[in-house]
C-alpha positions as CSV (number, residue, x, y, z in Angstrom):
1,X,-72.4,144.5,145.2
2,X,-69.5,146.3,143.8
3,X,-70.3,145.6,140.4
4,X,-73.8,147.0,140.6
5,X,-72.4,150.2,141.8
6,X,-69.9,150.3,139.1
7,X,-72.8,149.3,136.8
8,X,-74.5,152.5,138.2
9,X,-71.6,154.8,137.6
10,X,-71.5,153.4,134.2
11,X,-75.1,153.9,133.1
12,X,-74.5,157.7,134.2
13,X,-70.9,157.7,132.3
14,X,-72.6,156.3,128.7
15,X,-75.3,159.0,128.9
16,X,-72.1,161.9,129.6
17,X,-70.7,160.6,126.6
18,X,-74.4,161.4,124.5
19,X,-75.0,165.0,125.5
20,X,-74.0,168.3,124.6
21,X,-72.8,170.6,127.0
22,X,-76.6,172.7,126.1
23,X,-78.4,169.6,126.4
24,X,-76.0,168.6,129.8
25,X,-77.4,172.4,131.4
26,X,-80.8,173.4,129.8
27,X,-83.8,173.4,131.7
28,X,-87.3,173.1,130.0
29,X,-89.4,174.7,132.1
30,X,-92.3,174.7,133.2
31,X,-92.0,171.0,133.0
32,X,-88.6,170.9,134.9
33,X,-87.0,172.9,137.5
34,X,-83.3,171.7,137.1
35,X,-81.4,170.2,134.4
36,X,-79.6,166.9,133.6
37,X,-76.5,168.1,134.8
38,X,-78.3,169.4,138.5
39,X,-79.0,165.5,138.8
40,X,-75.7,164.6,137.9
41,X,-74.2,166.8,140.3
42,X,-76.5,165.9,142.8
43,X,-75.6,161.5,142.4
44,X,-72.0,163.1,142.9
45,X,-72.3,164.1,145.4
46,X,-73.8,161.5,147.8
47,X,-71.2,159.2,146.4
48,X,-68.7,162.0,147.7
49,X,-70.3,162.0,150.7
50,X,-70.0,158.2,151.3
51,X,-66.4,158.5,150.3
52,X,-65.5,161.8,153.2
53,X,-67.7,159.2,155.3
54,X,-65.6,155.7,155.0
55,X,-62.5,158.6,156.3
56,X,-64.5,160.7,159.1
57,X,-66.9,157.7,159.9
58,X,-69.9,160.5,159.2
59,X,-72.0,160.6,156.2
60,X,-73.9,164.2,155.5
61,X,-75.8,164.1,152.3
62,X,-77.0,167.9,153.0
63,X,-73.3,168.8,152.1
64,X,-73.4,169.5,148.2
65,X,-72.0,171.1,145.5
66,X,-74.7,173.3,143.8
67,X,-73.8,175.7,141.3
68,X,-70.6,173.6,140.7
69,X,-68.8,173.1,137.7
70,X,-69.9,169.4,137.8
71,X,-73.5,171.2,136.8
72,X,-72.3,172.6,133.4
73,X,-69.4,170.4,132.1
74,X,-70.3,167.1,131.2
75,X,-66.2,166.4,131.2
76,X,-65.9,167.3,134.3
77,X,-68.6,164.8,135.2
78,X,-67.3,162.1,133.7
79,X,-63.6,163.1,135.5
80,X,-65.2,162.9,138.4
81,X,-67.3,160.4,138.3
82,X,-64.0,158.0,136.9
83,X,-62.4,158.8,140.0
84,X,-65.6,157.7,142.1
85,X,-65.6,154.1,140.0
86,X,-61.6,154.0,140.8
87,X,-62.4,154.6,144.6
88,X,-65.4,151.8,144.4
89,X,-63.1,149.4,143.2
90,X,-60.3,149.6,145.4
91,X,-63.5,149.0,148.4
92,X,-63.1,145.9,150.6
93,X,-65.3,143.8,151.8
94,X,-63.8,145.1,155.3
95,X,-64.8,149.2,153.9
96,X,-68.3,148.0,153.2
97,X,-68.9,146.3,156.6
98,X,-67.6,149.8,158.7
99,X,-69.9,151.6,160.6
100,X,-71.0,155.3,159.8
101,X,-73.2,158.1,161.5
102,X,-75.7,159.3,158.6
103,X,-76.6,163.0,159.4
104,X,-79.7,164.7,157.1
105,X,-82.4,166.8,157.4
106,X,-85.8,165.3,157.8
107,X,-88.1,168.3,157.7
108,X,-88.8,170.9,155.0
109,X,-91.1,172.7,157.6
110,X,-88.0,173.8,160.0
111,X,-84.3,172.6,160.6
112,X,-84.3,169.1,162.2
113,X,-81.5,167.1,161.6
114,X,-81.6,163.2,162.8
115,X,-78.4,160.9,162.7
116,X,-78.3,157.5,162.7
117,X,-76.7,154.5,162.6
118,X,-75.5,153.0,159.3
119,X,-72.9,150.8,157.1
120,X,-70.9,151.4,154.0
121,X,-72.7,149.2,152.4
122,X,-76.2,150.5,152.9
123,X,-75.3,153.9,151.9
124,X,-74.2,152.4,148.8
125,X,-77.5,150.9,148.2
126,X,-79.2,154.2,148.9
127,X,-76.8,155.6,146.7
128,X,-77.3,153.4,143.6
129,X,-81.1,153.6,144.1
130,X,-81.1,157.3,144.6
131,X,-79.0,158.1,141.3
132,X,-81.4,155.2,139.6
133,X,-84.5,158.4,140.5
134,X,-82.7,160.9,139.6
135,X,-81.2,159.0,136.0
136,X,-85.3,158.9,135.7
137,X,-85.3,162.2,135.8
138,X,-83.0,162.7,133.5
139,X,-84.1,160.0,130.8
140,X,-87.7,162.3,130.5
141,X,-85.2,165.7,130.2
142,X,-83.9,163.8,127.4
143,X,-86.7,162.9,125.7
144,X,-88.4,166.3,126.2
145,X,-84.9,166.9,124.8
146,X,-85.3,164.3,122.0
147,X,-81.5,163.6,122.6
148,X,-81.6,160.0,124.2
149,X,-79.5,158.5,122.2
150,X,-81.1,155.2,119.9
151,X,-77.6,154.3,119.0
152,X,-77.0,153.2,122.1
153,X,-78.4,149.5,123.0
154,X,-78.5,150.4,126.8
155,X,-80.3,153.8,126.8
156,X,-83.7,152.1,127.3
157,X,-81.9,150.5,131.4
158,X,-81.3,154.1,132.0
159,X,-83.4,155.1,134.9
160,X,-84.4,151.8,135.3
161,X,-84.4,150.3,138.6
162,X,-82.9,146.9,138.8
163,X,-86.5,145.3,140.4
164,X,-88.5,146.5,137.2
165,X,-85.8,145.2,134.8
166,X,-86.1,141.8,136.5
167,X,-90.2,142.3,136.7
168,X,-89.8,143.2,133.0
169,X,-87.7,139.9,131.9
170,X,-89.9,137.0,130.9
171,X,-90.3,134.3,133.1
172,X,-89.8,130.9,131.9
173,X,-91.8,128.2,132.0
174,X,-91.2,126.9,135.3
175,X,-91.0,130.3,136.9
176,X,-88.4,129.9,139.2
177,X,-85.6,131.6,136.8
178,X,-85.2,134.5,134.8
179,X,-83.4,135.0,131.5
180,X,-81.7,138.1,130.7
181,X,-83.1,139.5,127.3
182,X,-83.1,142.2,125.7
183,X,-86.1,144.7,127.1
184,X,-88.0,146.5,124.9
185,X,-88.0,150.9,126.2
């Protein structure tokens, strides 16, 4: 489980290392209304969140960072988002099985704000399929952008979900087994 989340963190940290600081904060409207580096910030911060949670034993994913520096420096990114891979690896099996209070807003209509009951672990799912959306997103800024890099042999897995890669693989003869191959984007 760890590993996919570092795998996560990863896929976010190759594209930092692709894009200019004007790709990183442009926004091409009217076909976007935020830019790569609003999605990045946003991934950030739930996996901030999860990490206040493990400490406080409450997760709030309404608390953010918007209009951060993480927004408009792709360095900083990356800084942060090393420290977030350091803090997933030093998680024990122990960390992923503690219980949390999730707290979020469920209506856009009028403040109503439900808490539940959760894990470490399951907020780490959400959180590695949620940044999967939003590395979507960013994948068609890019290519609005034209700056998805070709050189690198992973770009077409960004904003892939990991169900669709393994839909994707062929299926050998016997069906019971995948192979890992390379996917064309």
């Amino acid at each position: 489980m760890l590993t996919s989340q570092l795998e996560i963190i990863e896929q976010a940290q190759r594209y930092l290392n692709t894009v200019s600081e004007e790709e990183y904060t442009v926004i091409i409207s009217p076909n976007f209304i935020s830019s790569a580096g609003t999605h990045i910030r946003h991934v950030i911060d739930h996996y901030l969140a999860i990490m206040s949670g493990i400490e406080s034993k409450l997760i709030d994913y309404d608390i953010r960072l918007r209009g951060s520096q993480l927004e408009s420096s792709p360095a900083l990114a990356k800084e942060k988002l090393f420290e977030i891979a350091e803090w997933l690896q030093n998680l024990s099996d122990d960390d992923l099985t503690k219980k949390v209070t999730l707290s979020t807003e469920v209506s856009i209509t009028n403040k109503s704000i439900k808490k539940v009951q959760s894990s470490i672990a399951r907020e780490l799912i959400f959180a590695s399929s949620h940044a999967v959306h939003h590395y979507a997103m960013i994948a068609q800024i890019s290519f609005a952008q034209e700056t998805l890099s070709t050189k690198d042999s992973t770009s077409h897995l960004f904003g892939l979900a990991p169900a669709t890669a393994t839909f994707m693989r062929p299926k050998s003869k016997n069906k019971t087994e995948t192979k890992p191959s390379s996917i064309k984007g």
